[in-house]
C-alpha positions as CSV (number, residue, x, y, z in Angstrom):
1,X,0.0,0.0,0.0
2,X,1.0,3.4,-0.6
3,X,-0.8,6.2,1.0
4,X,-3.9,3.9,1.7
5,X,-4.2,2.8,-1.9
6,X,-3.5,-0.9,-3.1
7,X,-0.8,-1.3,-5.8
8,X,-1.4,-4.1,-8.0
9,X,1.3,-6.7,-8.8
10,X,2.1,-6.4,-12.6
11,X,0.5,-9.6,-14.4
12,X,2.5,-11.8,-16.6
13,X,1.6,-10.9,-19.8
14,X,3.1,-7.1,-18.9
15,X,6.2,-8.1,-17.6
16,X,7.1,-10.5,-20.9
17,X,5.5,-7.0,-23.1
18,X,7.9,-5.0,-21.1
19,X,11.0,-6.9,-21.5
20,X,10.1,-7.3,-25.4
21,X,8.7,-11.3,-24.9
22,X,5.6,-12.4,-26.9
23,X,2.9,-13.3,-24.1
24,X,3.0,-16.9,-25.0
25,X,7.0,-17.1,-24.3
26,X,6.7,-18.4,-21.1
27,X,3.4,-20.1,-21.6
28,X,4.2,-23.1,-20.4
29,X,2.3,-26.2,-18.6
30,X,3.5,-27.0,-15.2
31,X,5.6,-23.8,-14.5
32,X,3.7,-21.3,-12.1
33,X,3.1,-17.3,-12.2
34,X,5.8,-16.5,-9.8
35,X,8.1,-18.9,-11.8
36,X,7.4,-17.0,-15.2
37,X,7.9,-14.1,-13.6
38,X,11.6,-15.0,-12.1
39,X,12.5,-16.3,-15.1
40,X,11.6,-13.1,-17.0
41,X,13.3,-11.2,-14.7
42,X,16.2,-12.6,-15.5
43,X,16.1,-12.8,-19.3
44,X,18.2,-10.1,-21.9
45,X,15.2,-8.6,-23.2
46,X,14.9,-9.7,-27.1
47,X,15.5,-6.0,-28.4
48,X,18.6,-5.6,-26.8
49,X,19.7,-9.1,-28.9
50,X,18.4,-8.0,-31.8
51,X,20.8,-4.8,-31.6
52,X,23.6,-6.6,-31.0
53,X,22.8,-9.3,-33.3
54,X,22.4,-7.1,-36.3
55,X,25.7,-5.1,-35.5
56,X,27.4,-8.4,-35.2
57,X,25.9,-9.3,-38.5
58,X,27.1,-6.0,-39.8
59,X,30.6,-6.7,-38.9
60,X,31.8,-9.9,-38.7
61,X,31.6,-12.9,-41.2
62,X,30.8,-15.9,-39.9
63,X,32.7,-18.8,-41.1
64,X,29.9,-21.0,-39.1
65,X,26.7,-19.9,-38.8
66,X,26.2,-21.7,-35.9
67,X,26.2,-20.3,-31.8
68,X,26.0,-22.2,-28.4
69,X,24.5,-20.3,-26.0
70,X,25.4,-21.1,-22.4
71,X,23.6,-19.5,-19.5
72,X,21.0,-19.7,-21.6
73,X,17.9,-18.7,-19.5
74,X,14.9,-18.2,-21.8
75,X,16.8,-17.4,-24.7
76,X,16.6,-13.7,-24.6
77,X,20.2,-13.2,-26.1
78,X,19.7,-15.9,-28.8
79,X,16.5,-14.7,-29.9
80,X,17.7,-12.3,-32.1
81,X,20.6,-14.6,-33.9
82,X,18.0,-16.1,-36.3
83,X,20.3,-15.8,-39.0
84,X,22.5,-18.5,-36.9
85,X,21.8,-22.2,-35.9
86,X,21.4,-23.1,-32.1
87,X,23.5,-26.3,-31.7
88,X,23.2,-26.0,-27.9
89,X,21.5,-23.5,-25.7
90,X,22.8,-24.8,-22.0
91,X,20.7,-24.0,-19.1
92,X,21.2,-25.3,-15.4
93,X,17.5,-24.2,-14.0
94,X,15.0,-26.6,-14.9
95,X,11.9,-23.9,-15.1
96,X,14.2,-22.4,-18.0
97,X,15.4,-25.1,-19.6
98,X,11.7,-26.3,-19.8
99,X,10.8,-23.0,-21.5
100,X,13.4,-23.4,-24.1
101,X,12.4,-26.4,-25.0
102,X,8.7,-25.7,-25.4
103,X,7.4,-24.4,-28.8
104,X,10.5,-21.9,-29.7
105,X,12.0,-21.5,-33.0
106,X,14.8,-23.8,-32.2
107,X,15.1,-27.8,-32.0
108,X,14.5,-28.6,-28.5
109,X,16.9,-31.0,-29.0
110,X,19.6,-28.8,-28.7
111,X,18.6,-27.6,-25.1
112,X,21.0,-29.1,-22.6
113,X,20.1,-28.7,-19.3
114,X,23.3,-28.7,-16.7
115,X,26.2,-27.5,-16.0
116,X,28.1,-25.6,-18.7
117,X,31.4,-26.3,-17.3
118,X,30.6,-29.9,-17.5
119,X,29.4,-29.4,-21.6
120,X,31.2,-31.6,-24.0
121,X,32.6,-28.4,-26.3
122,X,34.6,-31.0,-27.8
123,X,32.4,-32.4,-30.4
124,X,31.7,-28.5,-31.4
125,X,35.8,-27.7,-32.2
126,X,35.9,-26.0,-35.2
127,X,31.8,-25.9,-36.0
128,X,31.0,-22.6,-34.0
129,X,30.5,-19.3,-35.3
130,X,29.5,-17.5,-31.9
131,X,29.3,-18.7,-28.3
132,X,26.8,-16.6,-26.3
């Protein structure tokens, strides 16, 4: 309360609109309000990756148009590399790597859900064109 009058929490749907994720992003069965919520928190809001993805694109020429993205959240910094192929997006929290996997415009095979220091970057020498 401030000065008598109730503030209301901010719904999902406002918070993803805010930090620049469709509504449906974090739409996901089994994963609550307050998780959504956290997880979005968290995220790199999608037009700040697509700002750095088209500079990148600008600039450099990718030899592999390929990325690994480790850290990987709800794939806020990736989001915006659609121009490159996600051969792993690593995530340690469950409630993100569950999001990632669930309708997004990447295999959900390529979601790994651990540790990145205990990734196999091995089988990757030589076939990435970004690591995120």
């Amino acid at each position: 309360m401030v000065d008598g009058k109730k503030i209301r929490r901010m719904s999902v749907a406002e918070i993803a609109a805010i930090q620049g994720f469709p509504a449906e992003w974090v739409n996901v069965d089994g994963i609550t309000d307050s998780e959504r919520i956290a997880v979005l928190g968290n995220a790199v809001p999608p037009p700040l990756s697509h700002v750095l993805a088209n500079l990148l694109k600008d600039n450099i020429e990718f030899q592999n148009k390929t990325l690994i993205e480790i850290c990987a959240g709800i794939g806020g910094l990736s989001s915006g590399f659609d121009y490159l192929t996600p051969i792993a997006k690593i995530e340690l929290w469950d409630v993100a790597a569950k999001i990632l996997r669930t309708n997004k415009p990447w295999p959900s095979e390529c979601v790994v859900e651990g540790y990145a220091q205990q990734f196999d970057y091995e089988q990757y020498r030589g076939k990435v064109g970004l690591l995120c």
